[in-house]
Every structure is written in structure tokens, then in C-alpha cells.
C-alpha positions as CSV (number, residue, x, y, z in Angstrom):
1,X,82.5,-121.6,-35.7
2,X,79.6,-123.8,-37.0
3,X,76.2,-123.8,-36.3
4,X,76.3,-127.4,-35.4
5,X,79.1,-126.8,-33.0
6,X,77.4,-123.3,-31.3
7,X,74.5,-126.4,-30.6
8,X,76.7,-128.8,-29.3
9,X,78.4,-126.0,-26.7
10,X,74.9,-124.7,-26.1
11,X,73.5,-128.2,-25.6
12,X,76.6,-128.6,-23.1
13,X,76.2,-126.1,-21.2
14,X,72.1,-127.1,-21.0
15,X,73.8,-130.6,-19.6
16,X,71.9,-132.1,-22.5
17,X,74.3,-133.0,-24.7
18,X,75.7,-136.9,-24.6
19,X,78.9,-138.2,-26.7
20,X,77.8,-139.9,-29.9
21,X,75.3,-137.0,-30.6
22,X,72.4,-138.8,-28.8
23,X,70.5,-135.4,-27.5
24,X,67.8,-135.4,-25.0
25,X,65.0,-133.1,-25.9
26,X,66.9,-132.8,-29.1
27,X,63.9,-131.8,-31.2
28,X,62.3,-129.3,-28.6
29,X,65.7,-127.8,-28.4
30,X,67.4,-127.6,-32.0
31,X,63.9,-126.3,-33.5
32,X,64.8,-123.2,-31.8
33,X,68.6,-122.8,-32.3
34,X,68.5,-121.2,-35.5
35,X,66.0,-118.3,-34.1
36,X,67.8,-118.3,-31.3
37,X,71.3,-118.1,-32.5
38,X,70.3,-115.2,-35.2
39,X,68.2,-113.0,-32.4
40,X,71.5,-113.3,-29.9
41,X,74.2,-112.7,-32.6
42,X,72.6,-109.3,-33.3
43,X,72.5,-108.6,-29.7
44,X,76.0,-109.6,-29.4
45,X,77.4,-107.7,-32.3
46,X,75.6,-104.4,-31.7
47,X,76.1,-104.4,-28.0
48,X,79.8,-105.7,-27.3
49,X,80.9,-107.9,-30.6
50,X,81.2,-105.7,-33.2
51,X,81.5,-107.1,-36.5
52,X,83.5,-104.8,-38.5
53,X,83.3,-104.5,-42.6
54,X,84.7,-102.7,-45.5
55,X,82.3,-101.0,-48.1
56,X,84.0,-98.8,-51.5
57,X,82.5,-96.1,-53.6
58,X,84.3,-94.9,-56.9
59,X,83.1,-91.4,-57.8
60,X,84.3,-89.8,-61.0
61,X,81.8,-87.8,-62.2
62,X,81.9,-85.2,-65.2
63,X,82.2,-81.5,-64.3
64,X,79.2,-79.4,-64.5
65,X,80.1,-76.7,-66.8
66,X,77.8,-74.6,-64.7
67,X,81.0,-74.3,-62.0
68,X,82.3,-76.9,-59.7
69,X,80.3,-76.4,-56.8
70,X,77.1,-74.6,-58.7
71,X,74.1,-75.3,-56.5
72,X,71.4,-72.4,-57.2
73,X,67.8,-72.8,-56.6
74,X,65.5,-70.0,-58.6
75,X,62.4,-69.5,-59.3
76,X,60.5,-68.8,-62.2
77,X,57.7,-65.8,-62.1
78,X,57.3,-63.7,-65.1
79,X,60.8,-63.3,-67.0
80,X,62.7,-66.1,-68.5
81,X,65.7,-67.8,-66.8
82,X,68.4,-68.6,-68.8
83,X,71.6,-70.9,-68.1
84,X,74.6,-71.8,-71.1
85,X,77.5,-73.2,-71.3
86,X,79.6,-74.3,-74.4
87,X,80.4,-77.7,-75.9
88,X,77.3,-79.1,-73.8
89,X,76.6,-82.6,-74.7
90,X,74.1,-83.5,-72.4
91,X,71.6,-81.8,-69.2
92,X,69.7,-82.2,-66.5
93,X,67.4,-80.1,-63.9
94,X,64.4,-80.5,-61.5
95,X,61.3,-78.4,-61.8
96,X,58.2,-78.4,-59.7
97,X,54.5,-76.9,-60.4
98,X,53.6,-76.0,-64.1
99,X,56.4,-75.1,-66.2
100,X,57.5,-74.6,-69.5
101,X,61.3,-75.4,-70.4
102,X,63.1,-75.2,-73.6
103,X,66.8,-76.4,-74.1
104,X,68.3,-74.5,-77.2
105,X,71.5,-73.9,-79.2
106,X,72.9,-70.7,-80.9
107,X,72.9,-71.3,-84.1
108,X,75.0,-67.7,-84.6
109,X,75.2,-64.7,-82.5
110,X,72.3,-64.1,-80.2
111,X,70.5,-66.0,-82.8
112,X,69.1,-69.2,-80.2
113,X,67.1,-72.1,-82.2
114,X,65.1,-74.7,-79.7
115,X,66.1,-78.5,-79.5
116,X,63.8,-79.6,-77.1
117,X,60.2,-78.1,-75.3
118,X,59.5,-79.7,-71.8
119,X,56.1,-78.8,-70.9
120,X,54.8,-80.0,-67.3
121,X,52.0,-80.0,-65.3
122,X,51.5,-81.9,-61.8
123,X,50.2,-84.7,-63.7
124,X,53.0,-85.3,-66.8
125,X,55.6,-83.4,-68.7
126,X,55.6,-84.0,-72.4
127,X,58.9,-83.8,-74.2
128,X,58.4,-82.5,-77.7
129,X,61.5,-82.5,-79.8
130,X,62.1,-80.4,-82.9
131,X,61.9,-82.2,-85.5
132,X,61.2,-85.4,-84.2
133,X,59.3,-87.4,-81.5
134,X,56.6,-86.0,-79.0
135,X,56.9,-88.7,-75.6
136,X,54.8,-88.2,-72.3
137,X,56.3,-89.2,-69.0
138,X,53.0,-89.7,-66.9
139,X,53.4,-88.5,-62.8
140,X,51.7,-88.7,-59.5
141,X,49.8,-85.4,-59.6
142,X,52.1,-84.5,-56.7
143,X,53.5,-81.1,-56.2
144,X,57.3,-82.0,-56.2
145,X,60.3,-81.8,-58.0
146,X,60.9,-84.0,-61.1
147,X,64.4,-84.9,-62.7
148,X,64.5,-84.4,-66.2
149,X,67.5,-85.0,-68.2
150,X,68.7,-86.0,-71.3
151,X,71.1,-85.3,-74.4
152,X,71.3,-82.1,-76.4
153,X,72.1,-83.0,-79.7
154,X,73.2,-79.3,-81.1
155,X,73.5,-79.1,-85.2
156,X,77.5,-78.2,-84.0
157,X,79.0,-79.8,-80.8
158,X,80.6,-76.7,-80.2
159,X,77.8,-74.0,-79.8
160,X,76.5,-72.3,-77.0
161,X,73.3,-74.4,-75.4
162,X,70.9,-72.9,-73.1
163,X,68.4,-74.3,-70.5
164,X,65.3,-71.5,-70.3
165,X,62.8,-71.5,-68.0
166,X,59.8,-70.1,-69.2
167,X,56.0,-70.3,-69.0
168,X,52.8,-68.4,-67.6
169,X,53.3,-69.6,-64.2
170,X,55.6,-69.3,-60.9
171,X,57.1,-72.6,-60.1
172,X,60.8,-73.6,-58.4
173,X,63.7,-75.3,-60.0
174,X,67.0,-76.2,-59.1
175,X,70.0,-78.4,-59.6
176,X,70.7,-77.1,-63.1
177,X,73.8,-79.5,-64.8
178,X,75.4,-78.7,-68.0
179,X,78.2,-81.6,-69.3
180,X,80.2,-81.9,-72.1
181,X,79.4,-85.8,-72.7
182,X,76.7,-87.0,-74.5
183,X,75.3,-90.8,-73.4
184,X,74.1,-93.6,-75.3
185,X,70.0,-92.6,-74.4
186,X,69.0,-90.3,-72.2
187,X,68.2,-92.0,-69.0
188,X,71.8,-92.5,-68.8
189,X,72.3,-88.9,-68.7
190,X,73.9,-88.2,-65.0
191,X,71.4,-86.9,-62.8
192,X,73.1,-83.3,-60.9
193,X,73.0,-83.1,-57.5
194,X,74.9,-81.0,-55.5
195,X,75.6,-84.0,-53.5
196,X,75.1,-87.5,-54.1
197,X,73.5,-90.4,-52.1
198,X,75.2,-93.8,-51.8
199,X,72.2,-96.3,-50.2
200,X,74.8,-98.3,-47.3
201,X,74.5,-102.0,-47.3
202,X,71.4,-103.8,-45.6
203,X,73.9,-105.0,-42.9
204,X,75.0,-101.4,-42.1
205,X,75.0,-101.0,-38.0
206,X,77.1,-98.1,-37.6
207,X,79.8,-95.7,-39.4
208,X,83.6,-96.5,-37.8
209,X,85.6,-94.3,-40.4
210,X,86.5,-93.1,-44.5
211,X,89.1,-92.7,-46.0
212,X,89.6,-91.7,-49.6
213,X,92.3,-93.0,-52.2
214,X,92.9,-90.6,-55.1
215,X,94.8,-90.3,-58.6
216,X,98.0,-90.3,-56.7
217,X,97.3,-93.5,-54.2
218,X,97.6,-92.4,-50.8
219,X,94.8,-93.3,-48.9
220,X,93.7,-90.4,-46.3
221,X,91.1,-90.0,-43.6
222,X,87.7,-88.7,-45.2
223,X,85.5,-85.6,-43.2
224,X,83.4,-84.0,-45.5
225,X,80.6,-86.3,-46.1
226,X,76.9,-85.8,-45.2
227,X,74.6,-88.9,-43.4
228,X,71.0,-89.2,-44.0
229,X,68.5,-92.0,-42.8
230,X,65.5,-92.3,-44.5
231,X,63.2,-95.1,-42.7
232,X,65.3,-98.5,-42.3
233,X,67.5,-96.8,-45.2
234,X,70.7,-95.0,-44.3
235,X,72.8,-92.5,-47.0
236,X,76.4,-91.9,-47.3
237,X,76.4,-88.3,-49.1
238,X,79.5,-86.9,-50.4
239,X,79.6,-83.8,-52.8
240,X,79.3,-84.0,-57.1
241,X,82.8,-82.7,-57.3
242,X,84.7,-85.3,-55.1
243,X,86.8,-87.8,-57.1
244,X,88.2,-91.0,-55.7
245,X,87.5,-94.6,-54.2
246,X,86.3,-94.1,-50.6
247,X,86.4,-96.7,-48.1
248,X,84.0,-96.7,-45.6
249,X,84.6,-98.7,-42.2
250,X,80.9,-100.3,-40.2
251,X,79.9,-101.9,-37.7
252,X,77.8,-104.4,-39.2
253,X,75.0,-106.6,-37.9
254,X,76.0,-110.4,-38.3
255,X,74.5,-112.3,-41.4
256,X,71.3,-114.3,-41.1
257,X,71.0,-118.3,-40.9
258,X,68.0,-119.5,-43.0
259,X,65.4,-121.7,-40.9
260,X,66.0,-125.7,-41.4
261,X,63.1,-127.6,-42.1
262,X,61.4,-129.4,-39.3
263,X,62.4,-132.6,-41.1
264,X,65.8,-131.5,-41.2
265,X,66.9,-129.4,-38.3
266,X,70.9,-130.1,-39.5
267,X,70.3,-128.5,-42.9
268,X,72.2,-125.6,-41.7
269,X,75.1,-127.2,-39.3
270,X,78.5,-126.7,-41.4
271,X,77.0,-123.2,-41.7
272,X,79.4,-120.5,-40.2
273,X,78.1,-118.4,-37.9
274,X,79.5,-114.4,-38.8
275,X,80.6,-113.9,-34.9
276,X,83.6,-113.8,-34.1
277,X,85.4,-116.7,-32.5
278,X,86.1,-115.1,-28.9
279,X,82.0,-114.0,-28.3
280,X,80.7,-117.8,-29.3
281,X,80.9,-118.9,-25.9
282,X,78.9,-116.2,-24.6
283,X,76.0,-117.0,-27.5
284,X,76.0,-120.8,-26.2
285,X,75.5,-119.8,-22.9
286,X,72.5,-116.9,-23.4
287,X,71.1,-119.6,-25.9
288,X,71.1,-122.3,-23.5
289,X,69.6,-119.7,-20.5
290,X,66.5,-119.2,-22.9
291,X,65.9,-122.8,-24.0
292,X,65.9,-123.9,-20.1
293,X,64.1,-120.9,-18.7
294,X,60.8,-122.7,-18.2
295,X,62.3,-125.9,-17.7
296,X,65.0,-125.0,-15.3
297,X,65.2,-121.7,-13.5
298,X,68.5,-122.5,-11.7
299,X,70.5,-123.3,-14.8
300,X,69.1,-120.7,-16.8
301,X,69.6,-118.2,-14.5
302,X,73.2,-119.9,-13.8
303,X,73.7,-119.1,-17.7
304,X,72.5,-116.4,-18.0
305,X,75.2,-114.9,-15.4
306,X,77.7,-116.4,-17.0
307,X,76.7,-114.8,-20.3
308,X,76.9,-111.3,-18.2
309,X,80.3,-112.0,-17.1
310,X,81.4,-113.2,-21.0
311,X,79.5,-109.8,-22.5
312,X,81.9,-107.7,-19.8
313,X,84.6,-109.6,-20.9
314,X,84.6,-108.7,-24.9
315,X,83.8,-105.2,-23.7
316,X,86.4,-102.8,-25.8
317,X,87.0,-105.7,-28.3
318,X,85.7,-106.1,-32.0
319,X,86.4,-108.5,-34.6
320,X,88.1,-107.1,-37.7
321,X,87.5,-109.7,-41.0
322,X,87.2,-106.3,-43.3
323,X,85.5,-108.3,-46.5
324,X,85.0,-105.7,-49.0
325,X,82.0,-105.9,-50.6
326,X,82.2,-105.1,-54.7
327,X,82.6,-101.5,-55.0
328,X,79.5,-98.7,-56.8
329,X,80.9,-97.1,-59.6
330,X,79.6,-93.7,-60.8
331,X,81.8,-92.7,-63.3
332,X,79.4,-90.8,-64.9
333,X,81.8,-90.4,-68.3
């Protein structure tokens, strides 16, 4: 339903509504609909009229040549670390404090020839590499984790590659992924993690169900995922290794009418309202309770009743459009 209709039940209901669209009050009382009709749709959806949507995710990411579920943390303190893998095309790793990392390839037995020097403080990391350019990432002076990442670029694809941590100092790193795929430049490198974060929609309310549909079709109920909020943010983690288009189910909060101008208060009339059909009487009658409750207490409060008894009525029910909202793609080929 429309907003121009929610006004004319709301107006109704007020007893201030008169055939040919002659309103009493009319510009007191529609200046507020919009707010009015925005602020109790929420309440309504959250509470007893669930809005239900559809959100997909297509993961496909590269294997880290590391091992499928590699995940180790270490620290460096006076010996090197060392991690290699064949055939690795591109890298990436985070590193905290003051560090010193070289990737390298084996240019014949035990024989290891450096490609690239990383060399951070808490303020920058240059990246010097041999042979060519010397660039300088510039950073908050923070004591933190950084990502780097980037190609490899051995003299023969096929060689061993090594990531070393080295250096004069103790520092942390972790998430350490080798791949076989070179990119285009380096920030398109994939960034490992041993699970990745999928930011929901702004509309996200609350989690109903997933369900994952992989290489051989059949769609099945989806349990091992992680959830994380982060402020007004909330994060759908699922691990590097997991391959398929997931379909998440929500509760959603109901979209947001712009505010007319005052000039025009029907800008926004042929505007659907996203509440489903059955809980619209129940927003006409709580907006009609508000717009009279300093004007008159007996219909308000008459309203406002009625609104109680429309709430208990959509209890258990939810409304089911499903749109589904263009999927995120990290095929990280």
C-alpha cells in the first residue's frame, strides 16, 4: 500500500478525512506522516511484522598452498622464519612492530635469490624490489597488524618461493597465504584470512537462516559460519576454504520514505510503503493515536488500543517478498 493511502486510513481513523480529499488540519497532520510512518514501520517490523529478505555471497577462493585450513600465528625473535611452497604466483601476510621480510625464489638447490625486501616500522613499510622500484606505504604509527600482499614474479613460475621473516627485532605475524595465481597489480592480490568477513546490508535486522548451493546444485542448510558486530556494522564470517553461493535469510528493517517538501507534502504519495499489507492497518491506527494525542485524548487513546489489539493479531506472522539483493563475488582467481 501507498503512502497516500496509509494517510487517507490514518486520516479516517482521526475522523478527519472527508470524500473529495478536502482534509481538515491537512497541513498540521500530513507534515508529520512521513516521520511518522517511517518511525512506526520499524517498530512494526522489528517487533511483530517482520520483513523478511534474501542476501547471496559467492565464495571461490584460490587454495593457500600453505594447507587448506593453515592458520598459524608466530613470532619472530632472533632466528629467521621461513614459509615455501611451489608454483607460488602471488602472497600475502600481516606483520606488526618493526620487521624485516624478504620474499625469495630458489634459483637451484638451497641456493634462495630475494625478489622483494619489506622493511617496516610503526610509521611505514618500504617495499624495495630487486631490481626495480623502491615504494613507501606511509601508516598510523599504530602498533597493529598490516596486510601486505602482492605478486611474486619468480625468474621460473615453477620454483620454490619463500616468505622469511627476519630482522633485529621481536614482532608477531600471522595469516601467511601462498597461491598459485598471479593478478593483474598487486592490490588485487587476495588478502588470507583464515576466515572472511561479508559486511550484511544496512537493512539487516536479524539472521533467520543459510543455506549453501555447491558445484553439484542442491541447496543445504548452512552451520559453520561465525557472526561479528562491530558498532552499527554486523559480519557474516565463513572460513577461506568454503566454496559455494550462500543464501542468507533476515529480518530486515523496512526501507525509508524521503521527507516531502513543505510545498509539496504529496511528493511521496504513489510511494510504496515496504510493510506488508496485513500490518497497514495497525500503522494507520498508532499514526493517527500520535497525531491526536494532544488534541484528543479519547481517540488517541481509543487508537492506540486498537493498534495493541492489531500488533497481537500479526503476532507469529511475517511477510515473505524474499528480493535478493545482487550477490558479492570473491572469486579470488
Amino acid at each position: 500500500m501507498n503512502v497516500g493511502e496509509i494517510k487517507r486510513m490514518a486520516l479516517t481513523n482521526m475522523r478527519e478525512y472527508v470524500s473529495g480529499d478536502v482534509v481538515q488540519n491537512s497541513f498540521e497532520y500530513n507534515s508529520a506522516m512521513i516521520t511518522l510512518i517511517n518511525e512506526w514501520s520499524t517498530v512494526i517490523a522489528t517487533v511483530s511484522r517482520k520483513v523478511e529478505r534474501l542476501y547471496k555471497i559467492s565464495q571461490l577462493n584460490p587454495e593457500n598452498l600453505l594447507g587448506e585450513d593453515w592458520e598459524q600465528e608466530g613470532i619472530h625473535e632472533s632466528a629467521d622464519k621461513t614459509y615455501s611452497a611451489a608454483s607460488v604466483g602471488s602472497f600475502s601476510f600481516e606483520v606488526a612492530g618493526y620487521a624485516t621480510v624478504y620474499v625469495e625464489e630458489e634459483t637451484s638447490t638451497g641456493v634462495w635469490t630475494n625478489l622483494i625486501t619489506y622493511t617496516k616500522t610503526l610509521t611505514s613499510y618500504t617495499k624495495a624490489v630487486t631490481g626495480g622500484a623502491t615504494t613507501t606505504v606511509t601508516l598510523d604509527g599504530q602498533d597493529k597488524y598490516v596486510l601486505i600482499k602482492g605478486n611474486t614474479n619468480p625468474s621460473v613460475s615453477t620454483n620454490n618461493v619463500r616468505i622469511r621473516f627476519s630482522g633485529t627485532y621481536r614482532y608477531p605475524y600471522r595469516y601467511i597465504g601462498l597461491f598459485a595465481f598471479s593478478y593483474p597489480t598487486d592490490s588485487e592480490c587476495p588478502d588470507y584470512k583464515p576466515w572472511v568477513s561479508y559486511a550484511m546490508p544496512a537493512n539487516f535486522y536479524e539472521l533467520k537462516k543459510v543455506e549453501v548451493e555447491r558445484s553439484d546444485k542442491a541447496l543445504e542448510e548452512f552451520a559453520n559460519f561465525r557472526w561479528e558486530k562491530d558498532g552499527t556494522y554486523q559480519y557474516f564470517k565463513i572460513r577461506w576454504e568454503e566454496k559455494g553461493e550462500f543464501s542468507l535469510s533476515y529480518w530486515a528493517f523496512p526501507a525509508k520514505i524521503a521527507e516531502p517538501p513543505l510545498t509539496a507534502l504529496d511528493t511521496y504519495d504513489s510511494t510504496e510503503v515496504d510493510l506488508a499489507e496485513e500490518a497497514i492497518p495497525a500503522l494507520a491506527l498508532i499514526i493517527g493515536s500520535v497525531l491526536l494525542k494532544t488534541q484528543d485524548t479519547a481517540i488517541s487513546d481509543r487508537l492506540r488500543n486498537e493498534f495493541y489489539q492489531e500488533m497481537n493479531n500479526l503476532e507469529d506472522k511475517f511477510v515473505s517478498e524474499s528480493p535478493t539483493l545482487p550477490p558479492i563475488n570473491n572469486n579470488n582467481w
